[in-house]
C-alpha positions as CSV (number, residue, x, y, z in Angstrom):
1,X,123.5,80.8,44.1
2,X,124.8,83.6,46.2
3,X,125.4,87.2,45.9
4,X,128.4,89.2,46.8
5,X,127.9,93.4,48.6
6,X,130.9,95.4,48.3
7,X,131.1,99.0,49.3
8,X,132.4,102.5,48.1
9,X,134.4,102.9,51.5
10,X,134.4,101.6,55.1
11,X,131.4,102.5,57.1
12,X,129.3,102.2,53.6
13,X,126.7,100.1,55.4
14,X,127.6,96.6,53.4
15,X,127.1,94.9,57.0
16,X,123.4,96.5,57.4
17,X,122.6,95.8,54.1
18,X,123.9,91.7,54.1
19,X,121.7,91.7,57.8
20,X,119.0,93.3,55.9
21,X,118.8,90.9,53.1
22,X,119.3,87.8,55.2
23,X,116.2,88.3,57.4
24,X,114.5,89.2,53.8
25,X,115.2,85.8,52.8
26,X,114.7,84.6,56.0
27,X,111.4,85.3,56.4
28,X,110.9,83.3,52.9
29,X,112.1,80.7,54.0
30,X,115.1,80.8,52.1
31,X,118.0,79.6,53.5
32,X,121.3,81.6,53.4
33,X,124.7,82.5,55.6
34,X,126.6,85.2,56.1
35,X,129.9,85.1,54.9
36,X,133.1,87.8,55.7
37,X,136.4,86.4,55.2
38,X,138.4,89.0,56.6
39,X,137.1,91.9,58.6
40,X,138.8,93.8,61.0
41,X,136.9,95.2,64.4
42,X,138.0,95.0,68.1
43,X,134.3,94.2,68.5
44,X,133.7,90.9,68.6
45,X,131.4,87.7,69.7
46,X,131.8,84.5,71.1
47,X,130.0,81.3,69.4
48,X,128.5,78.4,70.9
49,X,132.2,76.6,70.6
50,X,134.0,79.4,71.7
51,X,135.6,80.0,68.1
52,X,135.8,84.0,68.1
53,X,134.0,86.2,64.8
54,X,133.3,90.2,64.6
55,X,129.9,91.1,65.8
56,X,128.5,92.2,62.5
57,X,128.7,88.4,61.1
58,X,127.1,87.3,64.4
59,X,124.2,90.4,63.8
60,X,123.9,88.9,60.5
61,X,123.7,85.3,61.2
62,X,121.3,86.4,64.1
63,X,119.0,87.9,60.8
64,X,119.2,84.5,59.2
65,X,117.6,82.6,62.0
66,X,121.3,80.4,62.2
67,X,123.7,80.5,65.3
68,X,127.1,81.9,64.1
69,X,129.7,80.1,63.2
70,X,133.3,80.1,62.5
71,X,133.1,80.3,59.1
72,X,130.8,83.2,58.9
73,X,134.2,84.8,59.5
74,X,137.2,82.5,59.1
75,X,139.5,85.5,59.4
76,X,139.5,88.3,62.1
77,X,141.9,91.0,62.5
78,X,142.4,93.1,66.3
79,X,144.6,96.1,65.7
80,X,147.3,96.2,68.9
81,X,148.8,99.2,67.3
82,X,152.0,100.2,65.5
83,X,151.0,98.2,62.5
84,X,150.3,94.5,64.3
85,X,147.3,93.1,64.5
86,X,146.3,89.7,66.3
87,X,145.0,87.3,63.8
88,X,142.1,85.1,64.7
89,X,142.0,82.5,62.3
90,X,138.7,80.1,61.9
91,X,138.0,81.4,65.9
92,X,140.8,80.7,67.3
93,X,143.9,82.9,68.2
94,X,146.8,82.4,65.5
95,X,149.6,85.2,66.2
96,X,150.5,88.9,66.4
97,X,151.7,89.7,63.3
98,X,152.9,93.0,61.4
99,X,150.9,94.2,58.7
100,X,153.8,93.1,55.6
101,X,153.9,89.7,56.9
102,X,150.3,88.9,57.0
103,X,150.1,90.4,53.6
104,X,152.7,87.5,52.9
105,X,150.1,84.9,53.5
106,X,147.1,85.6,51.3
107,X,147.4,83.3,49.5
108,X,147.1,80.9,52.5
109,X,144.3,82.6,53.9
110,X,142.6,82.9,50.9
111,X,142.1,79.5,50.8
112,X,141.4,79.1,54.3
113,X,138.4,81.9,53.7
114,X,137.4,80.0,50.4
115,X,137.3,76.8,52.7
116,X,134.7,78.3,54.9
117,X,132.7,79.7,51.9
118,X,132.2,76.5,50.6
119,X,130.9,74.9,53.5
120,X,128.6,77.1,54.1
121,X,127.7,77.1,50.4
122,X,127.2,73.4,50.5
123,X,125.1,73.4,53.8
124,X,122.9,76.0,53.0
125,X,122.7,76.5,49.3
126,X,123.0,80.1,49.7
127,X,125.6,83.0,51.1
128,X,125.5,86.7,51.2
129,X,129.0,87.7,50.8
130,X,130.3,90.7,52.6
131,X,133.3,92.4,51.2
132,X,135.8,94.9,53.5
133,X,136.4,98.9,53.4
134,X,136.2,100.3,50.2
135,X,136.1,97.5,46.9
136,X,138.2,100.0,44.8
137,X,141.8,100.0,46.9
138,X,144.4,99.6,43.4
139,X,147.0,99.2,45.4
140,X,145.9,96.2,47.6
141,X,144.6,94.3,44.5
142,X,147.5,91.9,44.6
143,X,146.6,90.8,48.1
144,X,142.8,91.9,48.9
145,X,141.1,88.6,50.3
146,X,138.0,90.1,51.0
147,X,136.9,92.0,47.7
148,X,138.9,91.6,44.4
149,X,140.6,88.3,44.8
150,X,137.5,86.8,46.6
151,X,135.5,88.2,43.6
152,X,137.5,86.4,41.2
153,X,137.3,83.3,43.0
154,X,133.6,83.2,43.7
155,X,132.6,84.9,40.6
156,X,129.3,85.8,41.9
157,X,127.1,88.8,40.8
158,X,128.0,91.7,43.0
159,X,125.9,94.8,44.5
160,X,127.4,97.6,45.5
161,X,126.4,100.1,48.2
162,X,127.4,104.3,48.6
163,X,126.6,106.3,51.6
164,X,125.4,109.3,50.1
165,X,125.2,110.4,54.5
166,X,129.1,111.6,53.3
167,X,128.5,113.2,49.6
168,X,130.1,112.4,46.4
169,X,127.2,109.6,45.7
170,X,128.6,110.2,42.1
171,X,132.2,109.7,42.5
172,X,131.8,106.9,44.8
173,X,129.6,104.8,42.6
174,X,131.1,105.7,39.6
175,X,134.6,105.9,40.5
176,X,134.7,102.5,42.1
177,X,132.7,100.9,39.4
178,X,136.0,102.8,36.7
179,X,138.5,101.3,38.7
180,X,137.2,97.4,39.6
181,X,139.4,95.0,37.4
182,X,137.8,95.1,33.9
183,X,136.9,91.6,34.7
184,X,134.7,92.4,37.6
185,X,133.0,95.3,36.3
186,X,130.2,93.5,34.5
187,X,129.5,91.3,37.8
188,X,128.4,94.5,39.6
189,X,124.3,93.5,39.0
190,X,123.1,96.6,40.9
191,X,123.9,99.6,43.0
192,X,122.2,100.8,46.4
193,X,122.2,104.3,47.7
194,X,122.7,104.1,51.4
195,X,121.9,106.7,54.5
196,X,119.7,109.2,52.4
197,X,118.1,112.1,54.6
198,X,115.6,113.3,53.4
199,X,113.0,112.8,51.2
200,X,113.8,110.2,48.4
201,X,111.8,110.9,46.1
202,X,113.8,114.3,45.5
203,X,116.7,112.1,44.5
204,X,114.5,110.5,41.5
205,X,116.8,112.1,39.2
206,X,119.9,111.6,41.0
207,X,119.1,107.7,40.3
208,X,118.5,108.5,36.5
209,X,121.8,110.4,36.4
210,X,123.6,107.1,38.4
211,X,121.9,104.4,35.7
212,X,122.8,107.2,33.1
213,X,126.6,107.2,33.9
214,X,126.9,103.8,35.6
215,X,125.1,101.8,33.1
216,X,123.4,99.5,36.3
217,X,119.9,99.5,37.6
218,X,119.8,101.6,41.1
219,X,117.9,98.8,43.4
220,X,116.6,101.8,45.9
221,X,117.7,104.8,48.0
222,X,117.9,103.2,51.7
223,X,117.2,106.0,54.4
224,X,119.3,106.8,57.1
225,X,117.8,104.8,59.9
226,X,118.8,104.5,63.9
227,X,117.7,100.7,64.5
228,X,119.4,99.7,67.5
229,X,122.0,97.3,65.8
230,X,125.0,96.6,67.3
231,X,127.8,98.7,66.2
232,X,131.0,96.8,63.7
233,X,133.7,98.7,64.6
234,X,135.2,102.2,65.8
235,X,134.2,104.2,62.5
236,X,130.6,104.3,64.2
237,X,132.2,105.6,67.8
238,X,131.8,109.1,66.3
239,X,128.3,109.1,65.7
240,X,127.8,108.6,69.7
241,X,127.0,112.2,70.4
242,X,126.8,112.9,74.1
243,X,123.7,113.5,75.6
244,X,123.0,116.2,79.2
245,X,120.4,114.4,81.8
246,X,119.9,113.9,85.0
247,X,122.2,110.9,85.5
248,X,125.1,110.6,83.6
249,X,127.2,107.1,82.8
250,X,131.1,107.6,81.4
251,X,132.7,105.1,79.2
252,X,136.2,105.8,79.5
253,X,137.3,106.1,75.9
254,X,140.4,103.7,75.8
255,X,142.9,104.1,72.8
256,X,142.4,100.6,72.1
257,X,139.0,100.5,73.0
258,X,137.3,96.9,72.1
259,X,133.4,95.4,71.9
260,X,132.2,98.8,73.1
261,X,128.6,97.4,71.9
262,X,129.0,96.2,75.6
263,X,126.6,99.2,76.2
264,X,124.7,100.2,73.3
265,X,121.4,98.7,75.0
266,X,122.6,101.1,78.0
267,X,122.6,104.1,75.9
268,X,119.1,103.7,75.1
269,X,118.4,103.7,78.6
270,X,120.7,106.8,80.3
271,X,122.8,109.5,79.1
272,X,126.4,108.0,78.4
273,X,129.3,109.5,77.3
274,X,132.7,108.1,75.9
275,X,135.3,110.1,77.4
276,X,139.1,110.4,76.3
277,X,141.6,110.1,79.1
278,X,142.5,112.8,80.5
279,X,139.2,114.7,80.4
280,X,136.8,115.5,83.5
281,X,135.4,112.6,85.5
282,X,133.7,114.6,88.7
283,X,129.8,115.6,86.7
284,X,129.2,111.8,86.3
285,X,127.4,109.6,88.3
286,X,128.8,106.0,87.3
287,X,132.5,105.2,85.4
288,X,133.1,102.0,83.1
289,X,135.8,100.6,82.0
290,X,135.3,99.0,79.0
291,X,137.1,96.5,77.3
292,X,140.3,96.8,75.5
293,X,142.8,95.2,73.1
294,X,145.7,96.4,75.0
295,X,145.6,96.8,78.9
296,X,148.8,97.5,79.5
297,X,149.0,100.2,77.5
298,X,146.0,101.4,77.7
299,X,146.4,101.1,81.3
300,X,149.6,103.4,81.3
301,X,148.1,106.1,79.0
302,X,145.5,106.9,81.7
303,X,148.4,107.1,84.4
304,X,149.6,109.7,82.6
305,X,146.8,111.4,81.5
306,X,145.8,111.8,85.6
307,X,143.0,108.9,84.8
308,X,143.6,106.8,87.3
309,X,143.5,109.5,89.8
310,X,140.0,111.0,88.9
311,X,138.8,107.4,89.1
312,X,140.2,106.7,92.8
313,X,138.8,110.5,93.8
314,X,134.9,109.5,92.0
315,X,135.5,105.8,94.3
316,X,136.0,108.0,97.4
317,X,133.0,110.2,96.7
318,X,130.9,107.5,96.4
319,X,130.7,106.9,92.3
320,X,129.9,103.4,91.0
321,X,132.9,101.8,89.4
322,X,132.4,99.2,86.9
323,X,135.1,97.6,84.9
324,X,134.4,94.7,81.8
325,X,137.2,92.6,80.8
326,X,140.3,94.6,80.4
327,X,138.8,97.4,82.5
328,X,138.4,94.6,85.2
329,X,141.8,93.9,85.4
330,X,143.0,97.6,85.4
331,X,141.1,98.2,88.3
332,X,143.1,95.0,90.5
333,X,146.2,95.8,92.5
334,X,148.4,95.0,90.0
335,X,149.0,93.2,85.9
336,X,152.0,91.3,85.6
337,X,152.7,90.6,82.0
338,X,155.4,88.3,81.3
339,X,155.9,89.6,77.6
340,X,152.5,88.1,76.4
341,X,150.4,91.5,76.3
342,X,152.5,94.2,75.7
343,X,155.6,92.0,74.4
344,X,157.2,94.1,77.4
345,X,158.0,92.0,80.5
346,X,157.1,93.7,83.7
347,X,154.4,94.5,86.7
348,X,152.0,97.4,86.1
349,X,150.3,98.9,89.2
350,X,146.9,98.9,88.7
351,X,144.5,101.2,90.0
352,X,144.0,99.1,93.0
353,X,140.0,99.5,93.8
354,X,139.9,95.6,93.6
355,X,141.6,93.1,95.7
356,X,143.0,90.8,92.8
357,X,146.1,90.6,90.5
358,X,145.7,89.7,86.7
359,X,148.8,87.3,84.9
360,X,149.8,87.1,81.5
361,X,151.7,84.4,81.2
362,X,150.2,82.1,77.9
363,X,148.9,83.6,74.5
364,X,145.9,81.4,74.8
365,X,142.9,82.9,75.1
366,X,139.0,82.6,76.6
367,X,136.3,82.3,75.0
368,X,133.5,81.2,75.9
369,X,129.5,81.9,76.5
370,X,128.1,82.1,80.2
371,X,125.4,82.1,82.2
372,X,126.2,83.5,85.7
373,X,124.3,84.4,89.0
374,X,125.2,88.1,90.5
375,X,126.0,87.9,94.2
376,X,123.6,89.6,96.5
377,X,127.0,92.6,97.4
378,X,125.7,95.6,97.3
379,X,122.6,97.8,95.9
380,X,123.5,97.0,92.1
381,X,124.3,93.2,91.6
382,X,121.8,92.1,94.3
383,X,118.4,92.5,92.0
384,X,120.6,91.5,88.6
385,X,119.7,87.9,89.3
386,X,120.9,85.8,86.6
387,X,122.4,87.3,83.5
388,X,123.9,85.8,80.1
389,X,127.2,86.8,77.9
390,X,130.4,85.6,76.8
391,X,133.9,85.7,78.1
392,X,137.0,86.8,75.3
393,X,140.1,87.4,77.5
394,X,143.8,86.7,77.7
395,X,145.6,86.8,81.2
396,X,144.1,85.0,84.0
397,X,143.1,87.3,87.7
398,X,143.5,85.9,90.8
399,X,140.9,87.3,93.3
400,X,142.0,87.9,97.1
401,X,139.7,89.6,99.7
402,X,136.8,90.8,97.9
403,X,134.0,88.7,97.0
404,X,132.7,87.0,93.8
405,X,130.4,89.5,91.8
406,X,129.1,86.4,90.0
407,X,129.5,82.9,90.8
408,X,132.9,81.6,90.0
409,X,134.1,84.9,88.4
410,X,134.9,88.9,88.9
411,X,134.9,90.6,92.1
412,X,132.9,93.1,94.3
413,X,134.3,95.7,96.9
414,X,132.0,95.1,100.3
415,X,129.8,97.8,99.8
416,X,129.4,96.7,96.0
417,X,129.8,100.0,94.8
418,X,133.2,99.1,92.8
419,X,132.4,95.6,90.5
420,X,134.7,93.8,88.2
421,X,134.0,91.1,86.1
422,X,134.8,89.5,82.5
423,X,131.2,89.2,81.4
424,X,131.2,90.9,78.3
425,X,127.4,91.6,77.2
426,X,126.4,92.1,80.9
427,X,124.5,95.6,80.0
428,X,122.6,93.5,77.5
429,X,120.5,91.4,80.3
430,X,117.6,93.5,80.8
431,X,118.0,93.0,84.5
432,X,121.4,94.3,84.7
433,X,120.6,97.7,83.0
434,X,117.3,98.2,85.1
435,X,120.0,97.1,88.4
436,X,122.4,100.0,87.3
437,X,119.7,102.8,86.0
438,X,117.6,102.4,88.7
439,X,120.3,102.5,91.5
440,X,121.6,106.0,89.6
441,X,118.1,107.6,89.5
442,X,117.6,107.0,93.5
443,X,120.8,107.8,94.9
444,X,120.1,111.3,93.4
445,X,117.1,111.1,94.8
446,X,115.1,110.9,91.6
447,X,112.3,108.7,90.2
448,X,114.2,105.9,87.4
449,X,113.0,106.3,83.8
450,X,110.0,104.0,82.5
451,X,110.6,100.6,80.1
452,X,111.7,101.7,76.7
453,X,110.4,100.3,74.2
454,X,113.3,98.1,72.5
455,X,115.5,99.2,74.7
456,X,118.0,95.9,74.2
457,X,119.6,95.3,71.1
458,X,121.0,91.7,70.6
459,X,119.0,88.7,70.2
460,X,118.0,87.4,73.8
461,X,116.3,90.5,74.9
462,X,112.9,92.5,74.5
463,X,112.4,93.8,70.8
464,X,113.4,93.1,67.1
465,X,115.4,95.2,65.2
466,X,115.8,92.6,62.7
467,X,112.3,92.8,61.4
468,X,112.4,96.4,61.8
469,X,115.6,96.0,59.2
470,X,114.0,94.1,56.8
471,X,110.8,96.1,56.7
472,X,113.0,99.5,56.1
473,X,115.0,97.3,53.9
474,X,112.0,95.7,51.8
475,X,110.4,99.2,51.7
476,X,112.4,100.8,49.6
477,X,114.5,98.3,48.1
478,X,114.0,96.4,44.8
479,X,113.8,93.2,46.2
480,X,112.5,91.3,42.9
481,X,115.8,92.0,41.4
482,X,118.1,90.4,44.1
483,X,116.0,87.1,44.8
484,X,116.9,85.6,41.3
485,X,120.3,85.5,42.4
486,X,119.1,83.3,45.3
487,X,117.6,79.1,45.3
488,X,116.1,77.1,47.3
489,X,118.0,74.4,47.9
490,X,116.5,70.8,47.4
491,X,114.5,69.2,50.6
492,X,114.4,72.5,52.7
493,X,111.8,74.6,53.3
């Protein structure tokens, strides 16, 4: 059997709560996937095939002791803006489409999702079931593959979480229980309080007055928690709060900003800030630019914002310049995009502290995991040694003067101070974050921070927040409720 976690709203904590309950049953040896059908993040992971799934299924499959999959999210959504969003469909790229027309094909992707389910279902007996946004949207009813018509079609018992973080722990619970389809109401087996501050024993009554009202057991009062999990999706970009230091890292905040948990194991380790374009660049130390969904657009908003100046001024004062995917490309001479980006034909002057030009000339895309060897350019790559990630790109660069940063890919000016490549993950290798920190902490003339203790945050590197999850989760959770919905299937252990 499986079980099914909807939400009042977006940013609920449905994804922490499926990771939570899959290293739960993990660790009793029962087996169990994650399943999403449709979710919708510029934050994303590459599998083992190269099929392409939001982060939060791979977090979660991570949690269940399984590489990820495909059909841990069949369908994947990347905003581009003005209503389109590119469709991944089973990992793969499908098209750009408007908003209306991919509501024209649920019913096709509905069975594609359902397609996935079920072979997950019959590999591993079980599935925790994650729903999208908030379960109570009336007007998407018609057409919501992810939480009402999903329901229906699974018809498994559902749990549904609140995050009483934003108030109205009432309404939400309530209100979304009123206005589920009659027919799904009585599925809703039990309700969790997410993000409580505090001490939860003063809410004792506020889970007598929830059963009271909502006529379903309260499973536990989850506390607000800062495990270093990787982030879904751009709803938890405000709760980066910048921090003052010594050394200072900016993450160029890009309209169309995309897998920014590029350098959540960073943050743990020096003061970062995600800065809009635009803003002051001359008090930091080291610029990135991250990722994005769009760099062509994104590229011209920080031409006219005065971006791309600051940048060139912080290169000629000596400031580390570090571009990932998209932000590698912007920093070339040049993007040509033959329509396939922007849907715009033309040639974009880039910022032109790399000797390379990127193409866009095919929709396909890469994808792909790596494991690469930094070039000895330069006081940062030269101790990375050999570091691990995964490629997810469109457009193709073609490198001139300057040399490889890694073997076979990005690029390195000669005094290795300006460094692009397509690595995606590289501030997860342990190495490269001590290569970076440390350099910042000398050049100033300073002594670099100590270890941290779980400083890294994906699987591959020192610490695990997944145990740390299910012990938070386990503690305060009624687990003895949920594993009934749950069986071990027949010949494994």
């Amino acid at each position: 059997m499986s079980v099914m976690v909807l939400g009042t709203a977006s940013h609920a904590g449905k994804s922490t709560v499926v990771a939570a309950l899959c290293r739960a049953l993990f660790r009793r040896g029962i087996p169990v996937a994650p399943f999403k059908s449709q979710n919708m993040s510029l934050n994303s992971y590459v599998t083992a095939d190269g099929a392409e799934i939001g982060i939060a299924q791979a977090v979660q499959s991570f949690a269940a002791g399984l590489p990820p999959r495909a059909e841990m999210n069949p369908i994947l959504l990347k905003p581009k803006g003005e209503g389109i969003s590119q469709v991944v469909l089973m990992g793969r790229p499908y098209r750009d489409v408007p908003i209306a027309e991919y509501y024209r094909e649920s019913d096709r992707l509905l069975e594609v999702a359902l397609d996935a389910y079920r072979t997950l279902e019959g590999e591993f007996g079980n599935v925790v079931v994650e729903g999208a946004g908030g379960a109570a949207e009336l007007n998407l009813y018609d057409r919501d593959i992810a939480n009402v018509r999903l329901a229906r079609a699974l018809r498994l018992p559902i749990l549904l979480v609140g995050d009483i973080e934003r108030g109205g722990i009432f309404a939400q619970l309530y209100g979304t229980l009123q206005l589920l389809p009659g027919d799904l109401r009585p599925r809703v087996k039990g309700l969790i309080v997410n993000k409580f501050r505090g001490d939860p024993a003063l809410f004792e009554n506020g889970i007598t007055e929830l059963e009271r009202i909502c006529r379903v057991p309260v499973l536990g009062v989850l506390p607000y928690a800062t495990i270093p999990l990787p982030s879904e999706d751009s709803l938890s970009l405000p709760d980066k709060k910048p921090l003052g230091g010594a050394v200072q890292v900016a993450i160029l905040r890009l309209p169309h900003l995309s897998n920014f948990t590029d350098f959540e194991a960073l943050e743990r380790r020096v003061p970062v800030e995600y800065v809009v374009p635009g803003a002051p660049l001359d008090r930091f130390d080291c610029i990135i630019l991250p990722g994005t969904k769009n760099t062509v657009d994104d590229l011209e908003v920080l031409r006219d914002r005065g971006t791309l100046d600051q940048v060139r001024k912080a290169r000629e004062r000596g400031i580390p310049v570090i571009g990932i995917c998209g932000g590698y490309q912007m920093l070339g001479k040049e993007i040509i995009d033959e329509g396939i980006e922007s849907g715009r034909p033309g040639v974009h002057p880039g910022i032109g502290l790399l000797d390379c030009v990127t193409w866009f000339r095919t929709y396909g895309k890469t994808t792909e995991q790596v494991r690469r060897t930094a070039r000895p350019v330069g006081p940062i790559l030269t101790p990375m040694g050999t570091v691990t990630g995964y490629e997810i790109h469109m457009g193709t660069t073609e490198r001139g003067a300057d040399t490889e940063a890694f073997d076979a890919e990005g690029a390195v000016s000669p005094d290795g101070l300006v460094i692009g490549t397509y690595l995606h993950g590289l501030f997860q290798n342990e190495s490269a974050i001590r290569a970076l920190v440390e350099f910042l902490y000398r050049r100033k003339g300073l002594v670099p921070p100590g270890e941290q203790e779980g400083a890294a945050a994906v699987p591959g590197s020192t610490g695990d927040p997944y145990e740390a999850l299910a012990d938070l989760f386990e503690a305060h959770i009624d687990l003895e409720k949920i594993l009934p919905f749950f069986t071990v299937k027949t010949g494994m252990q």
